[in-house]
C-alpha positions in Angstrom: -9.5 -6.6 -21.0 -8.8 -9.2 -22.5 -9.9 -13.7 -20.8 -6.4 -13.9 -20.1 -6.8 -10.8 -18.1 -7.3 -11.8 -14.4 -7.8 -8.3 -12.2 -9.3 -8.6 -8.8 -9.0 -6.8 -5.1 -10.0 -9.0 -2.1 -9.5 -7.6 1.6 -7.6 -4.9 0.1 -5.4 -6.5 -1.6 -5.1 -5.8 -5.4 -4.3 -8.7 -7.7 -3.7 -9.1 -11.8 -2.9 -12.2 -13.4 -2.4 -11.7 -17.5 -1.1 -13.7 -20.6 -1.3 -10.4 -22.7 1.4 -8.0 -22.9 -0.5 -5.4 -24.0 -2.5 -5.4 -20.6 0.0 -5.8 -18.8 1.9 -2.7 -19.8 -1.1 -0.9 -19.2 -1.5 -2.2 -15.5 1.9 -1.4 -14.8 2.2 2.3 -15.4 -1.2 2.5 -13.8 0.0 0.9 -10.7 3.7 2.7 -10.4 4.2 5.8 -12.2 4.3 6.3 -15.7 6.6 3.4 -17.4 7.2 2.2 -21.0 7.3 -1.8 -20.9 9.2 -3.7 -23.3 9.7 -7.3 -24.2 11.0 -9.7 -27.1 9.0 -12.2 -26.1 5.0 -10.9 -26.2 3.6 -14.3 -27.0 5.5 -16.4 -24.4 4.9 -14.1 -21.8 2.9 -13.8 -18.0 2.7 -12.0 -15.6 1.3 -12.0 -11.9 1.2 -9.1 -9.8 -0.1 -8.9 -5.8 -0.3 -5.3 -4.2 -1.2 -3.9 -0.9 -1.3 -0.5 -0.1 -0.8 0.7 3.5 -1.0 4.5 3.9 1.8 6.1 1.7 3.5 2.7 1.3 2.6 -0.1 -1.6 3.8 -3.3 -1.7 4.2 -5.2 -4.6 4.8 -9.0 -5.2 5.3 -9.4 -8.8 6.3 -13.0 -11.0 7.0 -12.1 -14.5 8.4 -13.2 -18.1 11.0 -11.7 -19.4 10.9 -8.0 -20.0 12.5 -4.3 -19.5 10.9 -1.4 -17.2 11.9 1.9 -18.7 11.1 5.2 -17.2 12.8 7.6 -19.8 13.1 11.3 -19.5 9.7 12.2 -20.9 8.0 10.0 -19.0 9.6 11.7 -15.7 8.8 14.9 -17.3 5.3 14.2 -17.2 4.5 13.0 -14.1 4.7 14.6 -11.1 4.8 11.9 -8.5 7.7 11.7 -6.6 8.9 8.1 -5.3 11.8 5.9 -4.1 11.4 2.0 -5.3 12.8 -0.5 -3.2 13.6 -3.6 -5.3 14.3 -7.1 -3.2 15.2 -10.5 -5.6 13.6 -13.1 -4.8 13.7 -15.5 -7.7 16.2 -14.9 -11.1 17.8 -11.6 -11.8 17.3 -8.3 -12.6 19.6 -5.6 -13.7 18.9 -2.1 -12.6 20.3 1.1 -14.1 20.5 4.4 -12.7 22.9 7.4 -12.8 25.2 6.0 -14.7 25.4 2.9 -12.4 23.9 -0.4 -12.5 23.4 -2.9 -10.1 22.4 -7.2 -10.7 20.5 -8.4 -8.3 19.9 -12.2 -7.1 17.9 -13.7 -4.8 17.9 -11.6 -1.5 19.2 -8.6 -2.8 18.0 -5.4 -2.3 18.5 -2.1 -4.3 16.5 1.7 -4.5 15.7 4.2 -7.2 14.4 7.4 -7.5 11.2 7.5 -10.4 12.3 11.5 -10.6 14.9 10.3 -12.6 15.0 7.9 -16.0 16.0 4.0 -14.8 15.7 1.1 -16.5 15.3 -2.4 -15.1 15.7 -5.8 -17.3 14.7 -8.9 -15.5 15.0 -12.3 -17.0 12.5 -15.3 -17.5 10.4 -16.4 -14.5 11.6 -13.8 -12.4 10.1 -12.4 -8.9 10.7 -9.8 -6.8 8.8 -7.4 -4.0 8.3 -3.8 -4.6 8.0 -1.0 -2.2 7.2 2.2 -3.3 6.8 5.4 -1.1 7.1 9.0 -0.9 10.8 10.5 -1.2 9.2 12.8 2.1 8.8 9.7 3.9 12.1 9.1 4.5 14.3 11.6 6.8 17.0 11.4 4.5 18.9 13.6 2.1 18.0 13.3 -1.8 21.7 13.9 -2.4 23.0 11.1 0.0 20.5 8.8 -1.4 21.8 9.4 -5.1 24.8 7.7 -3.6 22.5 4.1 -3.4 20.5 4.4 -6.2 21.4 1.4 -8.4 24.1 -0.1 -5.7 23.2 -3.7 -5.2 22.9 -4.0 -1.1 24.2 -7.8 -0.9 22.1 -10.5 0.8 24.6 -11.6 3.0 24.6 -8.2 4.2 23.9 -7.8 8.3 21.0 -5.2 7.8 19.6 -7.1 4.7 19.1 -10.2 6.5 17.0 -8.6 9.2 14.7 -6.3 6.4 14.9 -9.0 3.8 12.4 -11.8 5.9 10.2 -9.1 7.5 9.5 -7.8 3.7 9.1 -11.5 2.6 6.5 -12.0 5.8 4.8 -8.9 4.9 4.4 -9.8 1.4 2.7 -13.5 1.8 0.3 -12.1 4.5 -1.3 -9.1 2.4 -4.5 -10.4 3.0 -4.1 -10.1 7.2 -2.5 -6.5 6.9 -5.7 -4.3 8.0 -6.3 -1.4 10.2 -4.5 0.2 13.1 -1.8 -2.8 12.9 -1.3 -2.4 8.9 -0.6 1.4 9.3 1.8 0.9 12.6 3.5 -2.1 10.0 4.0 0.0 7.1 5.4 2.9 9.2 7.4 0.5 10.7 8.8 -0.6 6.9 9.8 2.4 6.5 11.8 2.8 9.0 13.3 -0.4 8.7 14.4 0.6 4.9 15.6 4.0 6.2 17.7 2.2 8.9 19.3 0.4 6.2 20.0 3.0 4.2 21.6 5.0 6.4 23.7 2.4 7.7 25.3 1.8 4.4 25.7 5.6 4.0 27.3 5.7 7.1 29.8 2.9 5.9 30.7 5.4 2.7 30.9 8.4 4.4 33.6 6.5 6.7 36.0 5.9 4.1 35.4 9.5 2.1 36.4 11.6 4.4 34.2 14.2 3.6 33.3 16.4 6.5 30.8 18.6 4.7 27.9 15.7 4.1 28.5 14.1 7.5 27.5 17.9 9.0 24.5 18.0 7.4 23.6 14.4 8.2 24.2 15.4 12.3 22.4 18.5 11.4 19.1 16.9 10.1 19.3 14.6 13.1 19.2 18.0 15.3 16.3 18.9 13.4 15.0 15.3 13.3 14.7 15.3 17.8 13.7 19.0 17.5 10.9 19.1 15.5 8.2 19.7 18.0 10.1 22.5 19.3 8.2 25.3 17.3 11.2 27.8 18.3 13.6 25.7 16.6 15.5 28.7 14.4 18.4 28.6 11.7 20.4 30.7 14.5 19.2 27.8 16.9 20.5 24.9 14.6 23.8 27.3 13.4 24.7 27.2 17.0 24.3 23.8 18.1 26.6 23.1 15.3 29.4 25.5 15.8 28.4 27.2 12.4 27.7 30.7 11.0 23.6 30.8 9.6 25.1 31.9 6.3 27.2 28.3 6.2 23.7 26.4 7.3 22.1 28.0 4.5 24.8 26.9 2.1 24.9 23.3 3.2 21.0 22.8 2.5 21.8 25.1 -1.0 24.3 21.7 -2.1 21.0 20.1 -2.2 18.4 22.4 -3.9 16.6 22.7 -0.4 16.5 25.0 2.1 16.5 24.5 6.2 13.0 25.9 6.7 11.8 23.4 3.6 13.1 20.8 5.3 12.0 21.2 8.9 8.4 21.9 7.2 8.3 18.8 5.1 9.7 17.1 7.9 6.7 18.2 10.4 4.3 17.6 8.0 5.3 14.2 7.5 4.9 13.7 10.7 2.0 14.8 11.1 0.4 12.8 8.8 1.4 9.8 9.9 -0.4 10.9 13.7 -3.6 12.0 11.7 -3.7 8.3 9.8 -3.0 6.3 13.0 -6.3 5.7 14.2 -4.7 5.2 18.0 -4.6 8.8 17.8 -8.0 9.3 17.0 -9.1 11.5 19.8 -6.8 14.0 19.4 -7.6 16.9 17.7 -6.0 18.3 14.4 -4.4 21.3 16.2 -2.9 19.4 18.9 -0.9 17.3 16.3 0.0 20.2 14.5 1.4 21.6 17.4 2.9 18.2 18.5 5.2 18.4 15.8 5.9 22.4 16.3 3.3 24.1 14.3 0.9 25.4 16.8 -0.7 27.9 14.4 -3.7 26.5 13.7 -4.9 28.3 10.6 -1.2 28.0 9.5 -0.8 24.4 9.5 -3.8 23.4 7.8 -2.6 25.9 4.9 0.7 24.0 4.7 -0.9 20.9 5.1 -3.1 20.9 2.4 -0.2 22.6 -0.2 2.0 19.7 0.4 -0.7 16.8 0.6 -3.6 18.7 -1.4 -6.3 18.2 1.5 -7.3 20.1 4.8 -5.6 17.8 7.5 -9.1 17.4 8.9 -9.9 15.9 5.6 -7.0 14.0 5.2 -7.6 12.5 8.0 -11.1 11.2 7.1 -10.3 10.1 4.4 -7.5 8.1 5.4 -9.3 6.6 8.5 -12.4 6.2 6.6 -10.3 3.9 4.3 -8.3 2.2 7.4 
């Protein structure tokens, strides 16, 4: 570390201030996920990064020199962390590129991307955006529907942006308030907000595609979505509701690489969690949340549990409350 390196964490939040490019690099990837860093400027260059980080969600406010964020195939390759990004402009521009698309963003834009695929984002001089970052899980919809918005600049001026655009900029410049029960109720509430957004511009394509096939599966996960706690909820249940064969439910979640048991697991899990790291439901037990959200077998949902999250949910939810 070098004395231009300025690292520091004060009521949880996480600061780094640094004229070295070098360091910087370094605390980048460390902070995100695997990234290589690039500039053409090194000894012109600062940066000044503020994160908080709220359950699954982190929030970054970042003010940076010129430079390019690459996450390239062998980077993805390696790492087995699997996020969304949310990128909002607030100051300069950035470019972002993703499946083949790209997307410039100025002040008050907003844009996502998936770090389980290669992207690349170049921002120029004295540039500043917020960051969120959060689990693809955490959000209740498809992967394939969201490969529609990665890299697809979501305007300022758009309705939805300019209600989620000043609650992000309010979150961001009180980091230092953001603690306990409230910070956890906030960041679940982010992500909702983001996913409101995102599915209201999804809607808007879907509209003018004509294409029947995804707008099924989206009613069909929002079946699942206001059924989860029902731990009788079936594939013949779901097939039904819809007018469908189970064979053709199997084959819309196939499109996708998933399957509807997968889903309506990860989906209850998720859930889940969130319950065991609000601390307003602190007095009830692990097995009542589990069957809550339709998984009553005890034994059984702490096995899934701690697959997906790689702790009991009794110690996940320590840990998490402990931290809170």
């Amino acid at each position: 570390m070098t004395v231009d390196s300025m690292p520091g964490t004060s009521n949880g939040v996480e600061t780094f201030s640094t004229a070295d490019f070098h360091d910087w690099r370094r605390h980048v990837s460390e902070s995100f996920v695997p990234l290589d860093v690039q500039t053409d400027r090194p000894d012109t260059f600062h940066g000044d990064l503020r994160a908080k980080r709220i359950d699954c969600l982190a929030m970054f406010d970042i003010s940076v020199s010129q430079h390019a964020v690459v996450r390239t195939p062998e980077l993805v390759a390696r790492s087995g962390r699997d996020f969304y990004k949310l990128s909002m402009q607030l100051r300069g521009s950035s470019l972002l590129l993703q499946d083949g698309k790209e997307a410039l963003l100025t002040p008050g834009d907003i844009a996502i991307y998936d770090t389980t695929r290669p992207y690349t984002l170049l921002s120029d001089d004295y540039m500043r955006h917020i960051v969120l970052m959060f689990p693809r899980t955490s959000i209740d919809l498809s992967t394939e529907d969201l490969r529609e918005l990665t890299a697809t600049r979501l305007p300022a001026d758009l309705a939805l942006c300019q209600v989620v655009s000043p609650f992000l900029l309010r979150m961001a410049k009180n980091f230092e308030s953001l603690q306990g029960v409230s910070a956890l109720r906030l960041a679940h509430t982010t992500i909702d907000l983001v996913t409101t957004l995102f599915a209201s511009e999804l809607d808007i394509g879907l509209e003018g595609a004509n294409e029947p096939r995804r707008r099924l599966l989206s009613q069909i996960k929002h079946f699942i979505e206001a059924h989860l706690d029902d731990d009788s909820l079936s594939p013949g249940q779901i097939a039904a509701a819809h007018y469908i064969s189970v064979r053709q439910l199997h084959q819309l979640f196939q499109t996708e690489g998933s399957s509807v048991s997968t889903w309506i697991r990860t989906r209850r899990l998720e859930q889940c969690r969130r319950m065991l790291t609000d601390p307003v439901h602190s007095g009830r037990s692990v097995s009542e949340i589990g069957a809550r959200w339709g998984l009553p077998d005890a034994p059984h949902f702490s096995r899934v549990f701690k697959a997906a999250y790689g702790a009991s949910p009794r110690q996940f939810r320590a840990e998490a409350l402990h931290d809170a």
